[in-house]
C-alpha positions, 0 to 999 in steps of 0.5 A: 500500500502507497501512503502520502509521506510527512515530508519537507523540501522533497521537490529538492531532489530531482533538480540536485540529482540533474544538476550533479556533474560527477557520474559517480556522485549522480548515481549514489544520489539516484540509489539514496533516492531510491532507498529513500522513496521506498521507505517513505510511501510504502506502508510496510516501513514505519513512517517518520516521527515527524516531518522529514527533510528530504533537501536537509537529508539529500544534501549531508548524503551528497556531501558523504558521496562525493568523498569518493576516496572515504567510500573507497577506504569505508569499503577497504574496513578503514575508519574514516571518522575524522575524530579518531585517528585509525589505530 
């Protein structure tokens, strides 16, 4: 069953994804929206608790997948918290 999502700022999202030049970063967007879309219209996941904000939550994932080096270093087991040095 599809329901309405509790969602801000979801226009946001096609225009970041054309707008994005770098192939790699357009397609993570692509698959986070995805993800992102099943999870807030199909009635089988919990709704948000609140109004979500999908440009708020589109943007932190685009600044996470242009870091194209911290996803290959995530993949190789490295830390990549810039808090804690790797041991």
């Amino acid at each position: 069953m599809i329901r309405k999502p509790n969602t801000i700022n979801d226009g946001y999202t096609r225009e970041m994804i054309l707008a994005e030049p770098d192939l790699i970063t357009r397609r993570f967007l692509i698959a986070i929206n995805f993800y992102l879309s099943r999870r807030l219209l199909q009635s089988e996941y919990p709704a948000p608790a609140a109004p979500f904000d999908v440009k708020f939550f589109m943007q932190v994932m685009h600044d996470f997948f242009e870091c194209h080096d911290d996803i290959r270093d995530l993949i190789d087991g490295k830390e990549i918290n810039s808090f804690e040095p790797d041991p």
